[in-house]
N, C-alpha and C positions, 0 to 999 in steps of 0.2 A: 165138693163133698155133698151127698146127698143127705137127706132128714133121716134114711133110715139108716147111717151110718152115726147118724149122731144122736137116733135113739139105743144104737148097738153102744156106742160109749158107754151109757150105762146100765151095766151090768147086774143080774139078778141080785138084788139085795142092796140095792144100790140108792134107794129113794126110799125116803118117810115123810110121816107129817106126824109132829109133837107140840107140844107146847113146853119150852124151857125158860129158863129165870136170866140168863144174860148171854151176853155175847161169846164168851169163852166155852161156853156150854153147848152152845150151838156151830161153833166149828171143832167143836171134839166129835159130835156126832154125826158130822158129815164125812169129817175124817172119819171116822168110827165108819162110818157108810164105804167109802172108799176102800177101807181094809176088809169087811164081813164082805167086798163081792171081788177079793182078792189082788187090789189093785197096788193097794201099798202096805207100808206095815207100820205098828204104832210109829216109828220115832217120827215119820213122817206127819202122821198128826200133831205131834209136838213143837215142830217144826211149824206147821200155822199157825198156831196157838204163839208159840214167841215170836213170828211176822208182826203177829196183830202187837204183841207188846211193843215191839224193837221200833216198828214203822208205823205204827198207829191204820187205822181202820183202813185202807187205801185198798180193799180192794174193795169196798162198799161204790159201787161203779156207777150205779143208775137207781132214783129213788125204788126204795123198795128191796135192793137186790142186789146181794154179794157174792163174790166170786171169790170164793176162800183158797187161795196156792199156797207153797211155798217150793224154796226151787230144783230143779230136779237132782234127784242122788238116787243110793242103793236103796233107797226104802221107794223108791218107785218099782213098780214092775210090768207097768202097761199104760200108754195114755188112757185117762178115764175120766170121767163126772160120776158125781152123786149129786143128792138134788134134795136137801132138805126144808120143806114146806113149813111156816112156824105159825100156829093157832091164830097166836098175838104177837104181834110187832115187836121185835128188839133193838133199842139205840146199842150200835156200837160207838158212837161216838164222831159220826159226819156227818159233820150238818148241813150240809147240801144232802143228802141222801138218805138221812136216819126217815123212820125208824124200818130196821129189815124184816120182809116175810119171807123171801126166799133167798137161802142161803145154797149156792153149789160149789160142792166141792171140785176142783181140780186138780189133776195129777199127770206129771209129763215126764217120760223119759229123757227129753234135751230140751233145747230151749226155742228149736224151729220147731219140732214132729206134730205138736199140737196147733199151729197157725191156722188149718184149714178146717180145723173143729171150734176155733174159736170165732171164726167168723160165721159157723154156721148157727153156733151158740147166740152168737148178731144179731142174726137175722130172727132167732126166736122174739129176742130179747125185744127188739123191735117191733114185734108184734103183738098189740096190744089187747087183743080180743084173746091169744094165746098166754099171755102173763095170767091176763083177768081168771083165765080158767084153770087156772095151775093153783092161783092165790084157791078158788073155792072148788077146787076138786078134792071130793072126798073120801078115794080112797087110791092105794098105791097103781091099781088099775085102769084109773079113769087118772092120773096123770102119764103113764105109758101110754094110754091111747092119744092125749095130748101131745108128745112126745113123736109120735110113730106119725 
């Protein structure tokens, strides 16, 4: 999978940067992000929102940055990322990895389709002069060029 496949993952409407008060708040509006670029639909965000209750923070994966799913149903409608940027840092509650600035959303039709998006997700993730720029890029613009 190439980078600009995994800049196509997400879709117009699909990325922000806010400053919100908790954890819960900030994977509604990633969800919220996955829905407004037509990927899923609310229960689907609801569905992360009680992951994070039922399973505790787990997908807080690598300091700094979570990877918000839950698993695939009818309220998916396309594999996708969103990608919300956070002001200020929020503990979900891992402490190997609190506190988060970038929360992405994901969203999979089955449980293989998205394997070769998430490894290319990897390889961003992995790179750290590319995190660094995403943490202080300042507008929805200059993270898709990151991105692309």
């Amino acid at each position: 999978m190439t980078e600009s496949l995994l800049s196509e993952a997400f879709a117009e409407g699909s990325i922000a940067i806010a400053s919100l008060p908790s954890a819960e708040s900030s994977l509604r509006v990633a969800g919220g992000l996955l829905e407004i670029s037509g990927r899923t639909d609310a229960p689907y965000t609801d569905a992360v929102v009680a992951a994070l209750h039922e399973f505790g923070p787990y997908f807080v994966v690598a300091p700094g940055i979570a990877i918000a799913h839950a698993r695939p149903s009818e309220s998916v409608f396309s594999v996708g990322l969103s990608l919300l940027v956070l002001r200020e840092p929020i503990a979900f509650g891992n402490e190997a990895n609190d506190p988060v600035r970038l929360v992405f959303g994901l969203c999979a039709t089955d449980h293989d389709g998205h394997l070769g998006l998430m490894a290319e997700l990897s390889n961003l993730l992995m790179d750290a002069d590319r995190v660094n720029s995403l943490l202080n890029a300042g507008t929805v613009e200059d993270i898709r060029a990151i991105l692309a």
